[in-house]
mmCIF file as Biopython writes it, N, C-alpha, C and O atoms, coordinates in Angstrom:
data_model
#
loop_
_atom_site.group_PDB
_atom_site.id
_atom_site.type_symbol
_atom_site.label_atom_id
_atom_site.label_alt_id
_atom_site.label_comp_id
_atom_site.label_asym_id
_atom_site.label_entity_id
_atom_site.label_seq_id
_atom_site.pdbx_PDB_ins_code
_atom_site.Cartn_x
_atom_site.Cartn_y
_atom_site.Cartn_z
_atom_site.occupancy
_atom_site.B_iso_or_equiv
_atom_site.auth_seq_id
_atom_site.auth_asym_id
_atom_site.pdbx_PDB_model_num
ATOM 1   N N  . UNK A ? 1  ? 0.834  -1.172 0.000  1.0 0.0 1  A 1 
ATOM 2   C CA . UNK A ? 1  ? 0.000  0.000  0.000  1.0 0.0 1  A 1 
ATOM 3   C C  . UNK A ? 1  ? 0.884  1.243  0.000  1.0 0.0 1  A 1 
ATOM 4   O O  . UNK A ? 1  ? 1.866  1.420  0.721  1.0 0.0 1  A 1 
ATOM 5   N N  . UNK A ? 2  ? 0.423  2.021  -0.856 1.0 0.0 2  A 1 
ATOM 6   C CA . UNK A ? 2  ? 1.381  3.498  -0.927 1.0 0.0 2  A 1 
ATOM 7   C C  . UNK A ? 2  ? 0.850  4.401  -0.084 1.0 0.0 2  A 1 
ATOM 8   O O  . UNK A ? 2  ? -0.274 4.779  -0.417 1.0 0.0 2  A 1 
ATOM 9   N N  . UNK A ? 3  ? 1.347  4.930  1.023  1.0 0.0 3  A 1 
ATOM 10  C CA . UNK A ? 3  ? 0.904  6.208  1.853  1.0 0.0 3  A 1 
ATOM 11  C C  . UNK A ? 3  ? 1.441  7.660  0.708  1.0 0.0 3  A 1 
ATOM 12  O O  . UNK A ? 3  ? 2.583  7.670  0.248  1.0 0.0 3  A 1 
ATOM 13  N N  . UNK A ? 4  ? 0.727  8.454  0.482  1.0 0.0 4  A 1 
ATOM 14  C CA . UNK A ? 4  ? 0.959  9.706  0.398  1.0 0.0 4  A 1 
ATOM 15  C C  . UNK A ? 4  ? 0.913  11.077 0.879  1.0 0.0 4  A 1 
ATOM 16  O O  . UNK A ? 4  ? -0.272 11.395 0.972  1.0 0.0 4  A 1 
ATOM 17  N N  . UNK A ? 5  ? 1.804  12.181 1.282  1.0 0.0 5  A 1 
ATOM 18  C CA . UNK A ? 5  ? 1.372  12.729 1.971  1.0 0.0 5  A 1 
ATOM 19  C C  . UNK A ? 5  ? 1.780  14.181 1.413  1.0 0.0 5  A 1 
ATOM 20  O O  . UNK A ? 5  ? 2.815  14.339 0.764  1.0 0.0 5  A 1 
ATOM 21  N N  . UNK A ? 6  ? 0.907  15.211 1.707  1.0 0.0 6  A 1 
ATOM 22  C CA . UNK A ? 6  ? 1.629  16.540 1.657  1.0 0.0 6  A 1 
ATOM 23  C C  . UNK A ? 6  ? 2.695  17.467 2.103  1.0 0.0 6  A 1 
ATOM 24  O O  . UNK A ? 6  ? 2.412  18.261 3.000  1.0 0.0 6  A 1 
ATOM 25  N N  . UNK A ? 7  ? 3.385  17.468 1.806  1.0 0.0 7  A 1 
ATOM 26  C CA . UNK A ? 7  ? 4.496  18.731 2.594  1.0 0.0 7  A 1 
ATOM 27  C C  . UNK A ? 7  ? 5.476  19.080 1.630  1.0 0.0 7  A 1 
ATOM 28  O O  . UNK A ? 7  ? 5.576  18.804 0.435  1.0 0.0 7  A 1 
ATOM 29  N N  . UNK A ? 8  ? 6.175  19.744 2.404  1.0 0.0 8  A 1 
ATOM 30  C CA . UNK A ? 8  ? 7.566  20.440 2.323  1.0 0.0 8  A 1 
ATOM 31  C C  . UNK A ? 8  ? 8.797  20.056 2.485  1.0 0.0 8  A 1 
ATOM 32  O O  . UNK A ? 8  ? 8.879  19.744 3.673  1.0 0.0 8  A 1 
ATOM 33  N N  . UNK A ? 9  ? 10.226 19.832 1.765  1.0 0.0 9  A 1 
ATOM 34  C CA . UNK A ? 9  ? 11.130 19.897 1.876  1.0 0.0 9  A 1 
ATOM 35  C C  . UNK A ? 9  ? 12.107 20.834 2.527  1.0 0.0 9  A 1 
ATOM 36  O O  . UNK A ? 9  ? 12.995 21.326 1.830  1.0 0.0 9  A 1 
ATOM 37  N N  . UNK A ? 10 ? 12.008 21.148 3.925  1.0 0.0 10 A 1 
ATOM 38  C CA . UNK A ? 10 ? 13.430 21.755 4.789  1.0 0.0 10 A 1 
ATOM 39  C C  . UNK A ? 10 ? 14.972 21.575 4.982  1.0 0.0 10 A 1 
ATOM 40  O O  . UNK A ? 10 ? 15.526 20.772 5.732  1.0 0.0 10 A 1 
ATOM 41  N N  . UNK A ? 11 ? 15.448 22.334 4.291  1.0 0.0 11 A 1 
ATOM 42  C CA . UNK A ? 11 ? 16.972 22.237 4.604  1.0 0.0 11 A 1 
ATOM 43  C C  . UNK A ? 11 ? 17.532 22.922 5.527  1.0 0.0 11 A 1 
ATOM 44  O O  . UNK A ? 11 ? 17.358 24.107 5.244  1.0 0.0 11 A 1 
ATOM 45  N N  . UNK A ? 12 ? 18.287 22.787 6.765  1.0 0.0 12 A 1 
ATOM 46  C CA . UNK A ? 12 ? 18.681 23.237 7.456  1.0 0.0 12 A 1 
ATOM 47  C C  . UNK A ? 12 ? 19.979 22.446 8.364  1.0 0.0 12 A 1 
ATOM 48  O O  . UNK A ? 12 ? 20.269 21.250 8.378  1.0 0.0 12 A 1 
ATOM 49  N N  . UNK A ? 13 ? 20.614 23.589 9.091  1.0 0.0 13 A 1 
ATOM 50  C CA . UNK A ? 13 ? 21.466 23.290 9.425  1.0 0.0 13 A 1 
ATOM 51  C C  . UNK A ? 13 ? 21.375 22.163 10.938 1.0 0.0 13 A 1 
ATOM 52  O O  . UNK A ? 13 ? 20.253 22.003 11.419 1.0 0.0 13 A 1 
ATOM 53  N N  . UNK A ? 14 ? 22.404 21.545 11.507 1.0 0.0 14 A 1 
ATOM 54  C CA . UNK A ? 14 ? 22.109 20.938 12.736 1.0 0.0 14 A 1 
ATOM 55  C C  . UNK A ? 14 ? 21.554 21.462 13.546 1.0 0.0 14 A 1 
ATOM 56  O O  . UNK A ? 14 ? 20.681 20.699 13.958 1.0 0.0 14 A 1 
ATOM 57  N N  . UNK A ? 15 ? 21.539 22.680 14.222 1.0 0.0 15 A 1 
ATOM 58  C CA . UNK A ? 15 ? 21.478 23.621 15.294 1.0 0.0 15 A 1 
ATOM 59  C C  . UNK A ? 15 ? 19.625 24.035 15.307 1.0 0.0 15 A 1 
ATOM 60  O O  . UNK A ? 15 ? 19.051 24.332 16.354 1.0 0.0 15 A 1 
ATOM 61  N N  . UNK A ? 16 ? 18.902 23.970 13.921 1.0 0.0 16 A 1 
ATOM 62  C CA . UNK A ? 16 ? 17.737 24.173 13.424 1.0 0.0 16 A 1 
ATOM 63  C C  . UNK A ? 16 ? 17.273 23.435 13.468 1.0 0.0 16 A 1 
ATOM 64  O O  . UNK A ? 16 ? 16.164 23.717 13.923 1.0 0.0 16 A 1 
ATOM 65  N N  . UNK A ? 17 ? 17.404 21.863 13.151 1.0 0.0 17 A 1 
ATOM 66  C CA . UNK A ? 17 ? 17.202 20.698 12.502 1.0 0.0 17 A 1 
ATOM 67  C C  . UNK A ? 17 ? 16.235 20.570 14.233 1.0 0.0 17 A 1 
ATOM 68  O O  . UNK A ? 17 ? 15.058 20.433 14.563 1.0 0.0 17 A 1 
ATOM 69  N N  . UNK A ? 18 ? 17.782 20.736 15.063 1.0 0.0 18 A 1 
ATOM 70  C CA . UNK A ? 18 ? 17.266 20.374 16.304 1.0 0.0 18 A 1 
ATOM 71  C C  . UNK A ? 18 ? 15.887 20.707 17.584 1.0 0.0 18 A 1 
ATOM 72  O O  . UNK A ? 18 ? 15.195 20.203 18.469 1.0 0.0 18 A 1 
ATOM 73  N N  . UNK A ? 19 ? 16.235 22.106 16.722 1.0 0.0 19 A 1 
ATOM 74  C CA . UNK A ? 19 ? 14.877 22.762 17.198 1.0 0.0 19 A 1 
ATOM 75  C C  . UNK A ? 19 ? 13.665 22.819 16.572 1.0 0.0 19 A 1 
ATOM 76  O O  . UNK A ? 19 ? 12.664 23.277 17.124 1.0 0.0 19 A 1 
ATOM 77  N N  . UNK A ? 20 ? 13.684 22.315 15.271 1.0 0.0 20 A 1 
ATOM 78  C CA . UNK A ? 20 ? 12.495 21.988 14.986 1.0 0.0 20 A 1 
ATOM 79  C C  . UNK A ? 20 ? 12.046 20.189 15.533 1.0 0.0 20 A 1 
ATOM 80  O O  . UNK A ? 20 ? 10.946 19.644 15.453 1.0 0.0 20 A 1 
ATOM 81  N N  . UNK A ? 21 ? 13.171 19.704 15.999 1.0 0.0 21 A 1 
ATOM 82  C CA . UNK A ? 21 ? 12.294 18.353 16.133 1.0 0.0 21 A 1 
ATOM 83  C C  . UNK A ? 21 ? 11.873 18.678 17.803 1.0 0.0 21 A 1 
ATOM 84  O O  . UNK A ? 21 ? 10.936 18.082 18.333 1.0 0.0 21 A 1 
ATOM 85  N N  . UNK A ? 22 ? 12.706 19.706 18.537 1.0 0.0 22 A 1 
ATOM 86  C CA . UNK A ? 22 ? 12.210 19.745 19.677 1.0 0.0 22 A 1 
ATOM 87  C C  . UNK A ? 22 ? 10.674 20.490 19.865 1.0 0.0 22 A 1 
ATOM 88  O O  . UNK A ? 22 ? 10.019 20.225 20.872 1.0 0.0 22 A 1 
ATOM 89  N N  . UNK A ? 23 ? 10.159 21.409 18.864 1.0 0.0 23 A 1 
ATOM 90  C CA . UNK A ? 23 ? 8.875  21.678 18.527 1.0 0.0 23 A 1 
ATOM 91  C C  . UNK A ? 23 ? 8.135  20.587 18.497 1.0 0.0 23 A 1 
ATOM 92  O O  . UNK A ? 23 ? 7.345  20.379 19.418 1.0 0.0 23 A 1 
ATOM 93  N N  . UNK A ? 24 ? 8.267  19.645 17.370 1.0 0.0 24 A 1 
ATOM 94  C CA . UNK A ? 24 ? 7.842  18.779 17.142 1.0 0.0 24 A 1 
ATOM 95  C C  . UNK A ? 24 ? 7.531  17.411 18.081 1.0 0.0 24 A 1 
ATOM 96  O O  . UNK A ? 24 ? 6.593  16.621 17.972 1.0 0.0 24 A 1 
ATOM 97  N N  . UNK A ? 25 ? 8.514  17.411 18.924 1.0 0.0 25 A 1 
ATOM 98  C CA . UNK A ? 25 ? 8.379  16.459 20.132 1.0 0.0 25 A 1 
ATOM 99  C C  . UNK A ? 25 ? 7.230  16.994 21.094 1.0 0.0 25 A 1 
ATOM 100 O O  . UNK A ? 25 ? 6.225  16.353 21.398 1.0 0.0 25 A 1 
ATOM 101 N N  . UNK A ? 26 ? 7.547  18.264 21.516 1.0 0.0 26 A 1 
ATOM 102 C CA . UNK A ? 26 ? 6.693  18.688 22.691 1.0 0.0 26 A 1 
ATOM 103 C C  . UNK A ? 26 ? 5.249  19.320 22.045 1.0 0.0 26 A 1 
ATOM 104 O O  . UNK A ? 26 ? 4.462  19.870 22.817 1.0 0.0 26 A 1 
ATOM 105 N N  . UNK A ? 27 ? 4.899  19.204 20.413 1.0 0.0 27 A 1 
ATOM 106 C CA . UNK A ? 27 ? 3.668  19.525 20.191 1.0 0.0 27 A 1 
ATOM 107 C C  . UNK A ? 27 ? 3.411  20.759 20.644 1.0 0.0 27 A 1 
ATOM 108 O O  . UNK A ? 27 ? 2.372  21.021 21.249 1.0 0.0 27 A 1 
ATOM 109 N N  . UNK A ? 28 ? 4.418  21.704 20.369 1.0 0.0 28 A 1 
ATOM 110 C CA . UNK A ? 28 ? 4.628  23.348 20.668 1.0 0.0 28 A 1 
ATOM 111 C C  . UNK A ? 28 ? 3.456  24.089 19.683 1.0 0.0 28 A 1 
ATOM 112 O O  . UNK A ? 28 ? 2.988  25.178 20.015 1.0 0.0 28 A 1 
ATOM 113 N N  . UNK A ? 29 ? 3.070  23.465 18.564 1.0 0.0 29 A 1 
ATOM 114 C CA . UNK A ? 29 ? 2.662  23.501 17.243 1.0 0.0 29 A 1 
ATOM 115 C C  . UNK A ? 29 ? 1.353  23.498 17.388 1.0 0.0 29 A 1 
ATOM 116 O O  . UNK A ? 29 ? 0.658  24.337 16.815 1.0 0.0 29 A 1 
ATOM 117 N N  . UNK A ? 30 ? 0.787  22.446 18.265 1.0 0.0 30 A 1 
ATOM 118 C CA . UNK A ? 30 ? -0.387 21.719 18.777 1.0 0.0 30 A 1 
ATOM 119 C C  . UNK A ? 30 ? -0.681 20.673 17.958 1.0 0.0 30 A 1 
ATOM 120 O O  . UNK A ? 30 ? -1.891 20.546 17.771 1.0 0.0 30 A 1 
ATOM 121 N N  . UNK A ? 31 ? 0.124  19.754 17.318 1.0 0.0 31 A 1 
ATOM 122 C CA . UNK A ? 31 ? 0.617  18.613 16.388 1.0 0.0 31 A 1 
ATOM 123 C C  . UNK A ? 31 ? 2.034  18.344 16.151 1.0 0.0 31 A 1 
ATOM 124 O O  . UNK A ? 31 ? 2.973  19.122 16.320 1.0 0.0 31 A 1 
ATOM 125 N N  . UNK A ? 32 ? 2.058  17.228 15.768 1.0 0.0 32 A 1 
ATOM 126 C CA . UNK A ? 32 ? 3.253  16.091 15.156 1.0 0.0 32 A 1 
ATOM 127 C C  . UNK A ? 32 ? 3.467  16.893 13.945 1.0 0.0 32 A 1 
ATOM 128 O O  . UNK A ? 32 ? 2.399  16.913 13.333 1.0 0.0 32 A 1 
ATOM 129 N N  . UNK A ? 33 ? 4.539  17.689 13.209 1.0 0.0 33 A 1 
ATOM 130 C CA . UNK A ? 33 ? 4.461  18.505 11.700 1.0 0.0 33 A 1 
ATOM 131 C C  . UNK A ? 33 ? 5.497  17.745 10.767 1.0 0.0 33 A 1 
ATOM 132 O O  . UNK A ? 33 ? 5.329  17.671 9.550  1.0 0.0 33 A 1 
ATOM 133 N N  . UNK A ? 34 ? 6.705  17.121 11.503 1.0 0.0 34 A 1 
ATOM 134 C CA . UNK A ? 34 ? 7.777  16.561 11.460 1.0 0.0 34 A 1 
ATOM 135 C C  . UNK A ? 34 ? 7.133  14.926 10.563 1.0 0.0 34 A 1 
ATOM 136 O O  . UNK A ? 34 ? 6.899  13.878 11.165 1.0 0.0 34 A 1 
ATOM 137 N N  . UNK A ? 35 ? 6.972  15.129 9.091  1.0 0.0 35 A 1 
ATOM 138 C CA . UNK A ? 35 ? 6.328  13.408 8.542  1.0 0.0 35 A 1 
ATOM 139 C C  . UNK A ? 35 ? 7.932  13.062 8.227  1.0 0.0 35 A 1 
ATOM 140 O O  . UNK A ? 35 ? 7.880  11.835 8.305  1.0 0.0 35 A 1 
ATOM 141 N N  . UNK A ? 36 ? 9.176  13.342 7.952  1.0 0.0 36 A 1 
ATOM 142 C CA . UNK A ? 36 ? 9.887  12.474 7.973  1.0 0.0 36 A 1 
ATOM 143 C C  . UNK A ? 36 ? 11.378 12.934 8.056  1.0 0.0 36 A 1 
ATOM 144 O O  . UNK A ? 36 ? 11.670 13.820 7.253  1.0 0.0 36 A 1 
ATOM 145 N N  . UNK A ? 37 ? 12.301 12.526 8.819  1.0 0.0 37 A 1 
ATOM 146 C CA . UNK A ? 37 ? 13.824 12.834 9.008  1.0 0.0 37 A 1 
ATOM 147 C C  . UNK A ? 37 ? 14.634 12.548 7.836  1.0 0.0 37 A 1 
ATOM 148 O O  . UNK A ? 37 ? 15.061 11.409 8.020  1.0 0.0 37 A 1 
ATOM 149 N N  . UNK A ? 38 ? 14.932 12.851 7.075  1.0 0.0 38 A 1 
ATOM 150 C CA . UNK A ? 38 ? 15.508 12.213 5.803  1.0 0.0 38 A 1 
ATOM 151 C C  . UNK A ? 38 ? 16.725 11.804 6.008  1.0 0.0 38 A 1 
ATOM 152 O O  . UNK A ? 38 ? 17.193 10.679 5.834  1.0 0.0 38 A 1 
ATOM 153 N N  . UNK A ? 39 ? 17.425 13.140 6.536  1.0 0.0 39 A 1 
ATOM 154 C CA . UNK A ? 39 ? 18.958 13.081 6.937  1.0 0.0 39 A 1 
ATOM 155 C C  . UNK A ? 39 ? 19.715 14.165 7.677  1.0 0.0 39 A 1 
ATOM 156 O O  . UNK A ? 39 ? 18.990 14.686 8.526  1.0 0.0 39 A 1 
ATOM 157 N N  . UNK A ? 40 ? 20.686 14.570 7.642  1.0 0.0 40 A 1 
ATOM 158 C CA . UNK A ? 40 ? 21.193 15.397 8.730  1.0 0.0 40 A 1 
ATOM 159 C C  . UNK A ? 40 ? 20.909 16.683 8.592  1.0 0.0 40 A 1 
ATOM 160 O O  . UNK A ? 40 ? 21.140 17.565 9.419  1.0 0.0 40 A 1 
ATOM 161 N N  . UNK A ? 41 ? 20.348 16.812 7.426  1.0 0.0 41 A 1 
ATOM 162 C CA . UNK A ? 41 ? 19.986 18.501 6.910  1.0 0.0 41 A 1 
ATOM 163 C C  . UNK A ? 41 ? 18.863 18.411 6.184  1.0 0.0 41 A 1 
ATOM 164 O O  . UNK A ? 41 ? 18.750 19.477 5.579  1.0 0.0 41 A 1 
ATOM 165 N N  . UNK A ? 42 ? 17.855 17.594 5.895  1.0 0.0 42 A 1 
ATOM 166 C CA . UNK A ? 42 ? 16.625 17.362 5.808  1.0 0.0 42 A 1 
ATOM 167 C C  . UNK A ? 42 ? 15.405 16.810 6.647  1.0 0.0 42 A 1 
ATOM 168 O O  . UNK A ? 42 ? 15.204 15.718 7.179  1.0 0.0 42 A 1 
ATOM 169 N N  . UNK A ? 43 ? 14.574 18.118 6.555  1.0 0.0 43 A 1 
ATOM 170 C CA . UNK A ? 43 ? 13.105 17.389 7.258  1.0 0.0 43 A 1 
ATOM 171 C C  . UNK A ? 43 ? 12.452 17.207 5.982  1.0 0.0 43 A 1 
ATOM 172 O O  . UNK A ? 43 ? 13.035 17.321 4.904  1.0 0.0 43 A 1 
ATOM 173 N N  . UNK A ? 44 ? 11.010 16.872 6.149  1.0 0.0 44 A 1 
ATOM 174 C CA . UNK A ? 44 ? 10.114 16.360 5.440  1.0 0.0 44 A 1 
ATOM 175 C C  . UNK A ? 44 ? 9.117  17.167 5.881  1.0 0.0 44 A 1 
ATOM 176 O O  . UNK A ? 44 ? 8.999  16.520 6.921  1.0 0.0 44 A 1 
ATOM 177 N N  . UNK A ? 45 ? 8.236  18.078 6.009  1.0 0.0 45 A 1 
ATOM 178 C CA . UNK A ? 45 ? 7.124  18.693 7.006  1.0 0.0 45 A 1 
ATOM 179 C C  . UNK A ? 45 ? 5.717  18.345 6.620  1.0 0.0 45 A 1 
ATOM 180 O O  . UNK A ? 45 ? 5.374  17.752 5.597  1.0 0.0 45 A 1 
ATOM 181 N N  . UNK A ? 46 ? 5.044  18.743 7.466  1.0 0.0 46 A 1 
ATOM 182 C CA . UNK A ? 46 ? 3.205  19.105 7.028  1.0 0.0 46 A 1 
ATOM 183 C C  . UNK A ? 46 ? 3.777  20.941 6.393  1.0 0.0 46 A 1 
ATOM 184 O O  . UNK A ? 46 ? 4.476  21.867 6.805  1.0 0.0 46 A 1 
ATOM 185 N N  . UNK A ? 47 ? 3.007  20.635 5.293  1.0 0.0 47 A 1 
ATOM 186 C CA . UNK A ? 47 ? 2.800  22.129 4.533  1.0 0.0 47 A 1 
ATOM 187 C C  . UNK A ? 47 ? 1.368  22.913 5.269  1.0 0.0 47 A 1 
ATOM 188 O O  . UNK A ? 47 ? 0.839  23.977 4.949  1.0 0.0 47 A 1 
ATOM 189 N N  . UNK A ? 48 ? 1.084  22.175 6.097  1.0 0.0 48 A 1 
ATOM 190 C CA . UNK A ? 48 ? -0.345 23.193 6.312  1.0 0.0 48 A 1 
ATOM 191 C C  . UNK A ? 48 ? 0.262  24.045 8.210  1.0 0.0 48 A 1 
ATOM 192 O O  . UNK A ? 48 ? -0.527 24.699 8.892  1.0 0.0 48 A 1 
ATOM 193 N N  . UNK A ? 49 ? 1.587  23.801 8.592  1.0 0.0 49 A 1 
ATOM 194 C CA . UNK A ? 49 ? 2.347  24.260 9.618  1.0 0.0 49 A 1 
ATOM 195 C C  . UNK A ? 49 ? 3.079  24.985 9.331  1.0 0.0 49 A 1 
ATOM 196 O O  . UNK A ? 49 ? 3.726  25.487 10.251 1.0 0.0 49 A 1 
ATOM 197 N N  . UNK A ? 50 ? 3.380  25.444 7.863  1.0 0.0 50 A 1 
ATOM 198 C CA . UNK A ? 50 ? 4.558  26.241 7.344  1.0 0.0 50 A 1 
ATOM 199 C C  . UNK A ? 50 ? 4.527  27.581 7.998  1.0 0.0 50 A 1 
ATOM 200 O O  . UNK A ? 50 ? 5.502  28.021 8.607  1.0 0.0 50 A 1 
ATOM 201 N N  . UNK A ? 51 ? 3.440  28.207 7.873  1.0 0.0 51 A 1 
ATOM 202 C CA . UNK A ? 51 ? 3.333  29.752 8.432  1.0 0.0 51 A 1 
ATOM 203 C C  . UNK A ? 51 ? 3.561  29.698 10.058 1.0 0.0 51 A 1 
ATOM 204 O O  . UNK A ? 51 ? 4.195  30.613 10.583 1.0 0.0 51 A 1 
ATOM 205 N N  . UNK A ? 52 ? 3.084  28.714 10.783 1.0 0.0 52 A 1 
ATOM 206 C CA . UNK A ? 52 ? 3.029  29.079 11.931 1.0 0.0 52 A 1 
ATOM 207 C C  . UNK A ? 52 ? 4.715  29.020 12.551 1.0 0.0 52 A 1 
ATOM 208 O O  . UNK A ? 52 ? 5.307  29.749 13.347 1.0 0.0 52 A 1 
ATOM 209 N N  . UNK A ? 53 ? 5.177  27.691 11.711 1.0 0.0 53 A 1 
ATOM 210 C CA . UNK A ? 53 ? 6.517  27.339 11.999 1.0 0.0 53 A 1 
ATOM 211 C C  . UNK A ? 53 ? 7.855  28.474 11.580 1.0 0.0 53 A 1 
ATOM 212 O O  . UNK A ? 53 ? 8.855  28.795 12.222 1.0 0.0 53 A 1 
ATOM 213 N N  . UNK A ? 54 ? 7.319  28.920 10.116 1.0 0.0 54 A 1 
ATOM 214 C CA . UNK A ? 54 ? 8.340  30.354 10.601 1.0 0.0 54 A 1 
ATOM 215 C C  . UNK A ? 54 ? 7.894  31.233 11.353 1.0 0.0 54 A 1 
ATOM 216 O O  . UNK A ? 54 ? 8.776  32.053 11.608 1.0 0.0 54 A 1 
ATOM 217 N N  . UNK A ? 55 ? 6.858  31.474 11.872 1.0 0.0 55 A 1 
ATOM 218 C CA . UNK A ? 55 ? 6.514  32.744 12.777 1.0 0.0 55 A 1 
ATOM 219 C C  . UNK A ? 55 ? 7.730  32.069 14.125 1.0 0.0 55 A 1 
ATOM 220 O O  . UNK A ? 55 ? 8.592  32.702 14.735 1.0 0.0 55 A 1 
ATOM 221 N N  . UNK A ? 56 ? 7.372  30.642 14.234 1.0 0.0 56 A 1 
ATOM 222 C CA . UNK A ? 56 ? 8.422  29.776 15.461 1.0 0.0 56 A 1 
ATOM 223 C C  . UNK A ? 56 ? 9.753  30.443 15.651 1.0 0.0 56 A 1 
ATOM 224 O O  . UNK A ? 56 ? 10.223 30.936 16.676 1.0 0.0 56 A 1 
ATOM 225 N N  . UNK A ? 57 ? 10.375 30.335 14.177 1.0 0.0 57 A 1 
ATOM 226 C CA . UNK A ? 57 ? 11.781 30.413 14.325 1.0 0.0 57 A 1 
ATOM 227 C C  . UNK A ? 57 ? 11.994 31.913 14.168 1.0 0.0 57 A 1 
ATOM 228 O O  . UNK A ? 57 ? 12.726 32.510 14.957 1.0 0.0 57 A 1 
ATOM 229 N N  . UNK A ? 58 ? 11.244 32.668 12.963 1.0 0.0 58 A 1 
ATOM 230 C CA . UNK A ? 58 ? 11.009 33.980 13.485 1.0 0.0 58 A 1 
ATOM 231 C C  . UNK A ? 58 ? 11.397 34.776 14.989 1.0 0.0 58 A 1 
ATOM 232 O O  . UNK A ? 58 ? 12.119 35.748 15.207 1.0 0.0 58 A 1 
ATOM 233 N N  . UNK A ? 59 ? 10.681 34.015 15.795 1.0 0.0 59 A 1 
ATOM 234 C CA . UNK A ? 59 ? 10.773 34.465 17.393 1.0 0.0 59 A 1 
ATOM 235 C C  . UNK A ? 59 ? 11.695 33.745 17.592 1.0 0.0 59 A 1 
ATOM 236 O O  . UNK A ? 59 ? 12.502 34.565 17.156 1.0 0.0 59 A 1 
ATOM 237 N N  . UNK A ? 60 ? 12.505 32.665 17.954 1.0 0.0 60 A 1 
ATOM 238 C CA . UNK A ? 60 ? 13.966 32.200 17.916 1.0 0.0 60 A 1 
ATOM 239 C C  . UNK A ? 60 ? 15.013 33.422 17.245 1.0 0.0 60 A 1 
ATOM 240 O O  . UNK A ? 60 ? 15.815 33.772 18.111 1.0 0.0 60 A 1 
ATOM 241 N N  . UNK A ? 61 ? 15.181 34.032 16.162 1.0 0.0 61 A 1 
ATOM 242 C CA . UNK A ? 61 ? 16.009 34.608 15.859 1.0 0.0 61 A 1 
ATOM 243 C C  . UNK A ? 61 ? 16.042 35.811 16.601 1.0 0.0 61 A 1 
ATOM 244 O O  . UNK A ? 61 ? 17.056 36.361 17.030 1.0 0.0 61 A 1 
ATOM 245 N N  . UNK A ? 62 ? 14.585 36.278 16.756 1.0 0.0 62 A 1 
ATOM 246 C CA . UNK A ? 62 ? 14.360 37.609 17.295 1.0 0.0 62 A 1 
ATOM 247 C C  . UNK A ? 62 ? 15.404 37.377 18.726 1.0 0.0 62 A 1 
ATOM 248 O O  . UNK A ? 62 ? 16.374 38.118 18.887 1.0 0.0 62 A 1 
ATOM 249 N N  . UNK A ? 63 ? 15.111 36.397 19.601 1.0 0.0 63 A 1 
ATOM 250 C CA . UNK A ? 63 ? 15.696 35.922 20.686 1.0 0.0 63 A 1 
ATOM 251 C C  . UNK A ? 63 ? 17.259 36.400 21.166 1.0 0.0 63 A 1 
ATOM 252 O O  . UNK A ? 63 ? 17.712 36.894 22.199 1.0 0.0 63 A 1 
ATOM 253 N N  . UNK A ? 64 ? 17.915 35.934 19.689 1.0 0.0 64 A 1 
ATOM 254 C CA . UNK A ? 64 ? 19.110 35.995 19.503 1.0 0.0 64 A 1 
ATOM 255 C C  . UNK A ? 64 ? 19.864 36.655 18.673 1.0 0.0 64 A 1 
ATOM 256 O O  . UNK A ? 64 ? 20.942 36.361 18.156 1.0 0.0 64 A 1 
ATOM 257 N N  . UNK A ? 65 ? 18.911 37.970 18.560 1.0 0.0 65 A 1 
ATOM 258 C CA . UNK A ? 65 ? 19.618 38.919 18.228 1.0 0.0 65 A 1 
ATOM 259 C C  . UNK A ? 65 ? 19.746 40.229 19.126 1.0 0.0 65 A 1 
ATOM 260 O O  . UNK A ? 65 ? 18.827 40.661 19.823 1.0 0.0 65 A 1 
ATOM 261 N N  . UNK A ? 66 ? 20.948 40.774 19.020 1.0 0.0 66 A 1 
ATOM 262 C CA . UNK A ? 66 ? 21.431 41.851 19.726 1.0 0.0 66 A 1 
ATOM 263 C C  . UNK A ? 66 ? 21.250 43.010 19.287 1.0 0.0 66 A 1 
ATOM 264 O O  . UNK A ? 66 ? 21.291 42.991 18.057 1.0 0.0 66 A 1 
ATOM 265 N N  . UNK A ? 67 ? 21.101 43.837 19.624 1.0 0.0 67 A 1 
ATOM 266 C CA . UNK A ? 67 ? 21.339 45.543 19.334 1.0 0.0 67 A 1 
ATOM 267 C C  . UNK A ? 67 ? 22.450 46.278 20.305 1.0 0.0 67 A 1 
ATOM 268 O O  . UNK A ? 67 ? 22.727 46.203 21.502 1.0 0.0 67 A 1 
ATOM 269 N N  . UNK A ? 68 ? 22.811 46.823 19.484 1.0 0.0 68 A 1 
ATOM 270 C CA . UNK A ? 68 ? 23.715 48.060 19.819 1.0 0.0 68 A 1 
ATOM 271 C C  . UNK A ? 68 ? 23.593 49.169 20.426 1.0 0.0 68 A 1 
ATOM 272 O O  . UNK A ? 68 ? 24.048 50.000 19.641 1.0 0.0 68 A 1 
ATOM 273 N N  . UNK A ? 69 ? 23.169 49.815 21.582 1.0 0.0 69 A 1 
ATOM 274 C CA . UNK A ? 69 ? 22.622 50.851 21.743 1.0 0.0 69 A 1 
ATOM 275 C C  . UNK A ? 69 ? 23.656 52.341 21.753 1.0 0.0 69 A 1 
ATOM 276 O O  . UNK A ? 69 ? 23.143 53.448 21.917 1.0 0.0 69 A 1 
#
């Protein structure tokens, strides 16, 4: 039987990779988005999480960025 599914191809680095599966573990999302690990710099996603998931990392970067005053 063939499963098919919708999503997205993510490339990212380790440091990302990681924090999106830690989203994905704790259902930060309010779902599982993560359909498959491919490899060390590929996810697999749900396309219907895309917006919310960069707003995610969005606020991650915001986090870790500095200003100069």
């Amino acid at each position: 039987m063939v499963h098919v599914s919708k999503g997205t191809l993510i490339t990212c680095d380790q440091s990302m990779k990681q924090f999106l599966l830690q989203l994905d573990q704790t259902n930060a999302l309010g779902k599982k988005f993560i359909l498959q690990e491919l490899d060390e710099e590929h996810l697999f996603v749900s396309s219907d999480v895309l917006e919310t998931l960069e707003d995610r990392v969005d606020e991650l970067m915001d986090q870790l960025t500095f200003t100069q005053n």
